[in-house]
MIKOL-356280 format. One line per field, with one value per residue (C-alpha): residue number from 1; x, y, z. Coordinates in steps of 0.1 Angstrom, whole numbers, m for minus. Layout:
BEGIN
i NUM/...
X X/...
Y Y/...
Z Z/...
This chain:
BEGIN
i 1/2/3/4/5/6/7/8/9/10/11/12/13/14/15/16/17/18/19/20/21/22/23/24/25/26/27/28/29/30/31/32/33/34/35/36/37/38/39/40/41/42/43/44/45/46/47/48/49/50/51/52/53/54/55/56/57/58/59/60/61/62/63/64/65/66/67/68/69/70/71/72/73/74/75/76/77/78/79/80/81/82/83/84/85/86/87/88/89/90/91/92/93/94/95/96/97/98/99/100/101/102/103/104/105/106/107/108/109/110/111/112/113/114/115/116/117/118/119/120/121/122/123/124/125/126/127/128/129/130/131/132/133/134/135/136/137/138/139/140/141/142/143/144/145/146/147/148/149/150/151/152/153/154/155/156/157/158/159/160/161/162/163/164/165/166/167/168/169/170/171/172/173/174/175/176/177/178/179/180/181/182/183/184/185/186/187/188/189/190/191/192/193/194/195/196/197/198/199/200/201/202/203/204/205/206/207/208/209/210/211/212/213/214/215/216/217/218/219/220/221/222/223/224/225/226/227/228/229/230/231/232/233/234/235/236/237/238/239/240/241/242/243/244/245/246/247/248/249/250/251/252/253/254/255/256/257/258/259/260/261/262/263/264/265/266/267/268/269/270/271/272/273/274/275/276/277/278/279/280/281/282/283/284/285/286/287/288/289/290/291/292/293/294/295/296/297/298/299/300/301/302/303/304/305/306/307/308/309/310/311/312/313/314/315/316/317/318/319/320/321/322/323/324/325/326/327/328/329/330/331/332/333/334/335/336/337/338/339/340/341/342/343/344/345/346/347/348/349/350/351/352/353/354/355/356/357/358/359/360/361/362/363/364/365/366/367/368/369/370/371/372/373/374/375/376/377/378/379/380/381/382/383/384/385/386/387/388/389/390/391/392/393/394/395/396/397/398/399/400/401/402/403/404/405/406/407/408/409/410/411/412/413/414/415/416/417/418/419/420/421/422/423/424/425/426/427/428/429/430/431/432/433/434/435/436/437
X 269/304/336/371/406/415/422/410/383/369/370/349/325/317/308/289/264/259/250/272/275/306/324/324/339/365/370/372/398/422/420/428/459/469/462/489/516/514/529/514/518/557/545/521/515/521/493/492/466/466/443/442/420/398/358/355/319/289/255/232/201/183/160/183/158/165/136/117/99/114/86/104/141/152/141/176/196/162/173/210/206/180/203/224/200/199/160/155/182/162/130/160/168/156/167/185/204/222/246/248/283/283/251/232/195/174/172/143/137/108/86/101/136/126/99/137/150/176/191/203/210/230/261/253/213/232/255/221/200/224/254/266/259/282/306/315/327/333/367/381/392/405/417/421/462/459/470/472/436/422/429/414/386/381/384/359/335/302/279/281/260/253/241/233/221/205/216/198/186/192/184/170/173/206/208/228/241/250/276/277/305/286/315/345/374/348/357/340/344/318/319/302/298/285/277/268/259/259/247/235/234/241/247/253/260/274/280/299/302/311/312/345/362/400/401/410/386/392/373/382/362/368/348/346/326/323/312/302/299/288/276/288/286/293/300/296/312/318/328/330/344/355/396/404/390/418/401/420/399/403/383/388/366/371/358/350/351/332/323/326/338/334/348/335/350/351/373/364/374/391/426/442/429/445/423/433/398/406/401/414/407/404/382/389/373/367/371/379/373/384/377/386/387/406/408/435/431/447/459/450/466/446/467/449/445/436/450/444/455/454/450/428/434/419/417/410/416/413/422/416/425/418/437/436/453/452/459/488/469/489/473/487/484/495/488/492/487/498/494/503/524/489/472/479/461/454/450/457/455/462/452/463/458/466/453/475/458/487/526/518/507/521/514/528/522/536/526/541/532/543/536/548/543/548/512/498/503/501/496/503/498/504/498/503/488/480/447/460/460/447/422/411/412/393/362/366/367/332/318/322/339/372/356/331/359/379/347/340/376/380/344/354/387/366/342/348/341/310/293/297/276/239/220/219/247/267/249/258/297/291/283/312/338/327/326/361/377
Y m585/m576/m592/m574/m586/m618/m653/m687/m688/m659/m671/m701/m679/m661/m690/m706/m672/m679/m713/m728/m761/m777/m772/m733/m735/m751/m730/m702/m722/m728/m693/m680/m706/m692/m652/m659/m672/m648/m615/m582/m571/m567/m540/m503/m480/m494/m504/m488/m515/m529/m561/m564/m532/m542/m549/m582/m587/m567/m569/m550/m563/m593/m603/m623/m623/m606/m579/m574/m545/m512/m505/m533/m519/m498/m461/m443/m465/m460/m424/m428/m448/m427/m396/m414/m422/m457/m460/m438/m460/m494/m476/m483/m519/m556/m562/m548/m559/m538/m548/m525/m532/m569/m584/m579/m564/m563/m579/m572/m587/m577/m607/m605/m614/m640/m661/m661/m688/m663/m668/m634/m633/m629/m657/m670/m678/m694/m717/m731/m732/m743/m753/m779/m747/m724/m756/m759/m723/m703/m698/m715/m680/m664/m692/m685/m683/m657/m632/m617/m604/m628/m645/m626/m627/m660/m664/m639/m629/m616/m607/m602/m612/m645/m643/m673/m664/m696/m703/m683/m658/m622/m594/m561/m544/m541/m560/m542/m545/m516/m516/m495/m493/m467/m478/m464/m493/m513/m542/m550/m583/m592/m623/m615/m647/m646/m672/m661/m693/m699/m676/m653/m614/m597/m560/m560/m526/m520/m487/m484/m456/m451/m421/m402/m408/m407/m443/m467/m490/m515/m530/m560/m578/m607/m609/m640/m641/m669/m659/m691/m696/m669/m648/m615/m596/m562/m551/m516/m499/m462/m462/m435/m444/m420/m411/m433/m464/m489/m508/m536/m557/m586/m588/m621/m633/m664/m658/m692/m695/m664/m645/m607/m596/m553/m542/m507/m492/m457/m449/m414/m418/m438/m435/m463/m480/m510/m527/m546/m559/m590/m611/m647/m649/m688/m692/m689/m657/m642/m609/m586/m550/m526/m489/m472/m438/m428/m394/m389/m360/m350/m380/m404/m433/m447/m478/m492/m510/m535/m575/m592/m627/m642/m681/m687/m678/m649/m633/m594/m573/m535/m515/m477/m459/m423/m412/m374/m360/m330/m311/m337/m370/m400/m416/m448/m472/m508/m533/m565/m578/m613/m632/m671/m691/m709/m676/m674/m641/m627/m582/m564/m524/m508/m467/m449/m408/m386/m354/m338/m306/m288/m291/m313/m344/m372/m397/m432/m455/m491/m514/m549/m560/m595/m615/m650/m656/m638/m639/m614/m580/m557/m520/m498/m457/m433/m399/m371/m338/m302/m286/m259/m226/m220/m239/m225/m187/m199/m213/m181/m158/m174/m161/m190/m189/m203/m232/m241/m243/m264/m287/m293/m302/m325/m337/m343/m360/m387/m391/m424/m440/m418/m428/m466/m464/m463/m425/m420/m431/m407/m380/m393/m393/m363/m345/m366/m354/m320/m325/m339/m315
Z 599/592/585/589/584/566/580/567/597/581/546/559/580/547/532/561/559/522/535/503/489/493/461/465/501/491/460/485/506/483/471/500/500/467/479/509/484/453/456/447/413/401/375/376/405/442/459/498/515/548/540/577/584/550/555/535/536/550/554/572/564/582/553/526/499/468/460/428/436/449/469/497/496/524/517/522/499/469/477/475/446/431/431/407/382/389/388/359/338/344/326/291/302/302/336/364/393/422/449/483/496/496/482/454/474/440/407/381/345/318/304/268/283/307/279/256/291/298/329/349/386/410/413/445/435/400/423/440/412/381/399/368/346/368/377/336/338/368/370/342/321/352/379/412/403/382/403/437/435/413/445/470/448/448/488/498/467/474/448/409/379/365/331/307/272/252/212/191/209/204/233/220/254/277/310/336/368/392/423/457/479/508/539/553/543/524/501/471/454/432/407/372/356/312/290/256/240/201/175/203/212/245/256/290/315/341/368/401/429/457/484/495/528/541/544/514/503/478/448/431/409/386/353/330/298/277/237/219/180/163/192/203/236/243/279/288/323/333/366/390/422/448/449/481/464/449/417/411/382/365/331/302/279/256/222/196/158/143/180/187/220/227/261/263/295/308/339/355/393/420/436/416/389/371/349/313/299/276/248/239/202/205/173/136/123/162/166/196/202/231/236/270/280/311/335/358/380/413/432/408/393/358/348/324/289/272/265/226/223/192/192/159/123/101/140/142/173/175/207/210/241/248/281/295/323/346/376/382/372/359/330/319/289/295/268/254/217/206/177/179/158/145/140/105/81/114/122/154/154/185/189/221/220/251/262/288/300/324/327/364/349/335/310/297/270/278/250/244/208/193/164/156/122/91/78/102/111/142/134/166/166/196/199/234/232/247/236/208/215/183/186/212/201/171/192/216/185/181/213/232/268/277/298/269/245/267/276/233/226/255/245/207/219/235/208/194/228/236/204/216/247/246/243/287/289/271/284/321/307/297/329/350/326/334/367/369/349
């Protein structure tokens, strides 16, 4: 089954196959309402799409139920998804979930995880099966007014994760949740949904691809996370789509007195990226971190960057961005820091380092920092670079090759996020650095 172009009968027949309840239809109605009157971003690169010609939902398989056992998914997409290590990374994890285009086909928890109640499925099963749960939160950080694909999102989502973590409960493994875009002009809207409830401890993952072809396809996901009392969440993402996807993402999380927010997030491919993973410092004594590494190559756009808003007081934020560029790549930063009136003794310290590897590319560094009262303090630091020359004589003069050298300075730019992401994962970075340079 597939749906193409974008009208309000569509909206509705999308939620007529989910078979939804009321509330979420007309969530997705006036959504779509709210897509038509908002305007595309005023700010970053121009976005090329004809929403007509966009695939907003597809689904090629008859059988709805999500599996728990490989053995019953479809043999050329275990392959496909086996030949980027998405099998061999659930052996680290204490769940998985994957979508294929629009729905998520498999979902997998171990014992230890699920005797702790926590909750971790796809948003569609949460809407039937906790629906005053998901009611309390879904889309309360990120409304449906947010902006122009905020909006879009809301009309036609398909997919995502829904993850509720009780008080007091800590997670020694990572959950994670894996995306596939596989079609010409597909669209990819999926609704992560995470509650980390008080004095709790989450790690979740996440991984996207997505296959090259002339077209344009689009991804556009909304992510809310809610961090209660105490708690802290760290959410993980390298993605690696292909260089005719736009990813157009909107990521917020609401942190309470004493929580810990980490966005870790790694941007390798795509045509246009524009992505500014958030924290609302809401709480006394919250804190909020952000580390994203970004590569721009040929044809590519990577706007990107992080958002700190500081609401409660002794607040701390810390955002390090490590951008490179090459072969005529445009590597942006674009950031927000804020510190409120009421957000008295509070610390922002924003890092942005550039890496610009030929005389082609480009990069920028657009930060907007504010403070409004004279108890806090913002620190801000930029740096733009070429790799040294002497440098690299002095590895050479070592006996290592030209492209070695270049691969361990690049590598040891981009150190500070690498040592964040779990042991795999790193290695995986790795190897897609290399293969983009």
């Amino acid at each position: 089954m597939e749906v193409v172009g974008l009208d309000l009968r569509k909206v509705k027949a999308i939620s007529s196959i989910k078979k939804e309840d009321d509330w979420v239809r007309d969530y997705r109605i006036d959504s779509y309402k709210k897509f038509k009157k908002i305007g595309m971003p005023s700010f970053g690169p121009k976005i090329d799409l004809d929403f007509s010609k966009i695939i907003y939902y597809k689904n090629d398989s008859l059988d709805e139920k999500i599996k728990d056992d490989w053995n019953n998914v479809l043999k050329p997409i275990v392959d496909d998804l086996d030949s980027v290590g998405v099998r061999e990374a659930e052996e680290h994890m204490g769940g998985m979930g994957v979508q294929w285009e629009s729905e998520v086909i498999y979902h997998s928890m171990i014992e230890e995880i699920k005797e702790k109640k926590v909750i971790f499925t796809s948003i569609e099963r949460a809407m039937k099966d906790y629906p005053e749960l998901v009611k309390k939160y879904f889309g309360k950080i990120v409304s449906n007014a947010d902006n122009k694909f905020a909006a879009l999102n809301g009309a036609v989502f398909s997919g995502g994760s829904f993850i509720y973590v009780p008080p007091h409960t800590k997670l020694d493994r990572p959950l994670q949740s894996y995306f596939r875009i596989n079609s010409r002009n597909m669209g990819q809207f999926e609704r992560t949904l995470i509650i980390v409830d008080d004095d709790s401890d989450l790690h979740y993952i996440e991984g996207c691809t997505a296959p090259s072809y002339s077209e344009s396809s689009l991804h556009a996901a909304v992510v809310e996370i809610y961090v209660g009392k105490g708690s802290k969440c760290r959410y993980s993402t390298v993605q690696n789509w292909a260089n005719n996807v736009y990813n157009l993402v909107t990521k917020r999380a609401l942190v309470d007195d004493f929580g810990t927010m980490e966005w870790i997030d790694g941007n390798i491919g795509s045509k246009v990226t524009m992505k500014y993973p958030a924290c609302i410092l809401k709480g006394d004594y919250s804190e909020g971190t952000c580390i994203t590494i970004s590569l721009a190559s040929k044809g590519q756009i990577q706007d990107t960057g992080a958002r700190m808003i500081h609401l409660g007081k002794h607040t701390k934020s810390n955002i390090v961005s490590k951008s490179i560029a090459r072969n005529g790549g445009n590597s942006t930063y674009r950031g927000k820091t804020h510190i409120g009136s009421s957000s008295d003794y509070s610390i922002a310290n924003v890092k942005c380092d550039t890496l610009i590897l030929d005389s082609k590319s480009k990069s920028d560094t657009i930060p907007v920092n504010t403070c409004d009262n004279t108890l806090s303090s913002i620190e801000h630091e930029a740096t733009v670079s070429k790799i040294s020359e002497e440098n690299l004589f002095y590895l050479m003069s070592r006996g290592i090759s030209h492209e070695r050298a270049m691969d361990l300075i690049i590598l040891g730019f981009i150190d500070k996020f690498r040592e964040e992401l779990p042991m795999e994962y790193a290695v995986e970075l790795n190897q897609l650095i290399k293969r983009n340079l």
